[in-house]
N, C-alpha and C positions, 0 to 999 in steps of 0.2 A: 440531468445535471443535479446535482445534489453537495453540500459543505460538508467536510469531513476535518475532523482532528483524532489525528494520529499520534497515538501514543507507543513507542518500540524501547520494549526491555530488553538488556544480553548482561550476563551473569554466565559463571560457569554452570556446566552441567545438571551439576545436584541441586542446583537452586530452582530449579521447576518447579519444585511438591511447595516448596515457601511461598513463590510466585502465586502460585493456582490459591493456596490459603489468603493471600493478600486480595485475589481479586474476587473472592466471595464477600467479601466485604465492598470493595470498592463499589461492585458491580450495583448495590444497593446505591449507590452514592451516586451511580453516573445514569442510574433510572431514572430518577429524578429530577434529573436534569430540563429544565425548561428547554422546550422546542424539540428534545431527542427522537429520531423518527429510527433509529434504528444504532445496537450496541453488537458489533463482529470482533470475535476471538478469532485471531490466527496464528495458530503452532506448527513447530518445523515439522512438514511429512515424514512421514516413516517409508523406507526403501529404498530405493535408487533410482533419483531423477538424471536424465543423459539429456543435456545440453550438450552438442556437438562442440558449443563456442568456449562457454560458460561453466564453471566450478567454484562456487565463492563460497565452500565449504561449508562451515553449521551458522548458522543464520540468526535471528534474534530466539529468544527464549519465548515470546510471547510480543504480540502488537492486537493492540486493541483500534478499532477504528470506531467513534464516534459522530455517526450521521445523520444531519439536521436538513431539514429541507429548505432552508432558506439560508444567505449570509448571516441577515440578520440577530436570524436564532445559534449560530456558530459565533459569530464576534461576543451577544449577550452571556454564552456559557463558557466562554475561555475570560470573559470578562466579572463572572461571578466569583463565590469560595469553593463552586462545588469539584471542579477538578482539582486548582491547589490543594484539597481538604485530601483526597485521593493519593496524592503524589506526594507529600510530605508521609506519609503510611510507609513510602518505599523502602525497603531494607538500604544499606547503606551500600550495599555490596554489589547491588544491580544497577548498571547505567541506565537510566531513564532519559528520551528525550520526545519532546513534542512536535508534530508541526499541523500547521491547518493548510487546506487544500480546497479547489475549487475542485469537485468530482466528475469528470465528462462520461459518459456510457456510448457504447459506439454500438453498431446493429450488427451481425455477425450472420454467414452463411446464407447471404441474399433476402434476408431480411430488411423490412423496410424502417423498421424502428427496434430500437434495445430488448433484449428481455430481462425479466426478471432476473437477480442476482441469485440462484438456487443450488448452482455446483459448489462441492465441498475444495475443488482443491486450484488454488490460486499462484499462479509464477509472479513472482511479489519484485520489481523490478525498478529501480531509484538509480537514477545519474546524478551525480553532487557536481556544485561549481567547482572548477571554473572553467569559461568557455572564452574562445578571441570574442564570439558573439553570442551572447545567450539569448537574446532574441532571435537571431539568425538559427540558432542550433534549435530552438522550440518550434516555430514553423517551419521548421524541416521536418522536425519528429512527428509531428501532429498532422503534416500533408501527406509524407509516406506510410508511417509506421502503421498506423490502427488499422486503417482500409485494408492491407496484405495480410496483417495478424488475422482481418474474419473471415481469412480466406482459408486458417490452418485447420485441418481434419479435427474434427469434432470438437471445435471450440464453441464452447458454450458464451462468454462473455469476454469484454476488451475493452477497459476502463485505463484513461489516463489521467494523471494527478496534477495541476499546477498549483504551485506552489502560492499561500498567502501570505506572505511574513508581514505585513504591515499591522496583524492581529494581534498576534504575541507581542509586539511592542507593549511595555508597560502595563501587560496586562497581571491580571492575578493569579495568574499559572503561572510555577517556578521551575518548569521544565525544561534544560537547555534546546534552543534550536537546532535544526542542522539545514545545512545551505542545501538544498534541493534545487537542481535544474527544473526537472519534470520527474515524474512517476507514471509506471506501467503496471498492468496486473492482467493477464488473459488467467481464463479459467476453465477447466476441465473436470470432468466428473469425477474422476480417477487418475492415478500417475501414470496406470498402462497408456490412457489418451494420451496425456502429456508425451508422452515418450515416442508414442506413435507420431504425434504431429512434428516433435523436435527432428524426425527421422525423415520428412516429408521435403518434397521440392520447395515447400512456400518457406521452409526456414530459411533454406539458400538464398529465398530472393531477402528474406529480412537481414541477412548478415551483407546481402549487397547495399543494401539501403542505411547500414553501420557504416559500410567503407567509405561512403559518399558524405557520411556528419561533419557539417561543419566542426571543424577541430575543439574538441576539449581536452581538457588535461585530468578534468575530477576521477572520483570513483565510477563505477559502473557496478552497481550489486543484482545479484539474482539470488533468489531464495523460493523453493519450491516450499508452502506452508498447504494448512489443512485448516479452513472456515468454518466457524462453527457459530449459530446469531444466537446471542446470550440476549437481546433484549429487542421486541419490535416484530 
């Protein structure tokens, strides 16, 4: 387990090369960050990922995940100037928003404990409220979904996200929030694995374990990205 604050940009297309210049600087700014145990770059994959279910077309421009090994050191660095100082930088043109998360790691392929986070390419996965039950809907996700995920062909990792919003309240980051249920993220070496596992029996059972979700109404995004650790 591990605190994370996520930060996801989207801008049209051509604004990448701006992006990438803004966060050579940033990237300086969020080093430093008291308590930082680790800074991951994730940009949209190149190719074609096959989700039998899934197509939510071009995905953020960039999301940055900042990871703290405590809450404590997450609440102190969303509550300093060093990310506001970051996010006021942003071009005007690119949606910036924030959220912080409690980070869970799950064991994968009969494994007895997590592995290390070392695959480049992540299915970056966010259900937004709202739910009849979002409690209901979150242990559901969290007693079916991960266990079946470490069972897909050559999954390397299976990390789900709950949400902290009681952080951002008032704090010194001017980042809008966005209403997250839970968050998902399996990881593969490559897009050929991904594509191989999406093509496998255990996705069928994961799309069975969708049909069963207590009822929401929010979003459901999937974004095939490519992680890259700029810091840690």
């Amino acid at each position: 387990m591990n605190w994370t604050y996520e930060i996801t940009l989207r801008g049209a297309p051509d604004r990448a090369a701006s992006l990438q210049r803004w966060l050579g600087a940033a990237q300086d700014v969020f080093a430093v960050l008291p308590g930082l145990a680790c800074l991951d770059l994730y940009t949209p994959a190149e190719g074609t990922a096959i989700d039998p279910y899934n197509d939510d077309g071009a995905g953020p421009l960039m999301m940055l995940m900042l990871d703290f090994a405590t809450r404590d050191a997450l609440a102190a660095a969303v509550a300093s100037d060093g990310i506001r100082v970051a996010a006021e930088t942003i071009a005007p043109d690119i949606t910036a928003t924030g959220a912080a998360f409690e980070r869970r790691f799950y064991p994968v392929g009969g494994d007895m404990s997590p592995a290390p986070l070392q695959a480049p390419f992540s299915y970056v996965v966010r259900y937004h409220r709202p739910a009849d039950d979002e409690a209901a809907f979150v242990r559901n996700y969290l007693a079916t979904h991960p266990a079946t995920e470490a069972k897909l062909p050559g999954i390397r990792n299976v990390i789900c996200y709950l949400p902290w919003d009681d952080v951002c309240a008032g704090a010194a980051v001017h980042l809008p929030s966005v209403a997250y249920m839970i968050g998902n993220e399996v990881v593969f070496d490559d897009l050929g694995a991904f594509n191989a596992a999406m093509a496998s029996a255990v996705r069928q059972e994961l799309r069975a374990h969708y049909r069963a979700f207590p009822r929401f109404t929010g979003l459901n995004t999937h974004y095939p990205m490519i992680r890259r650790r700029l810091v840690g």
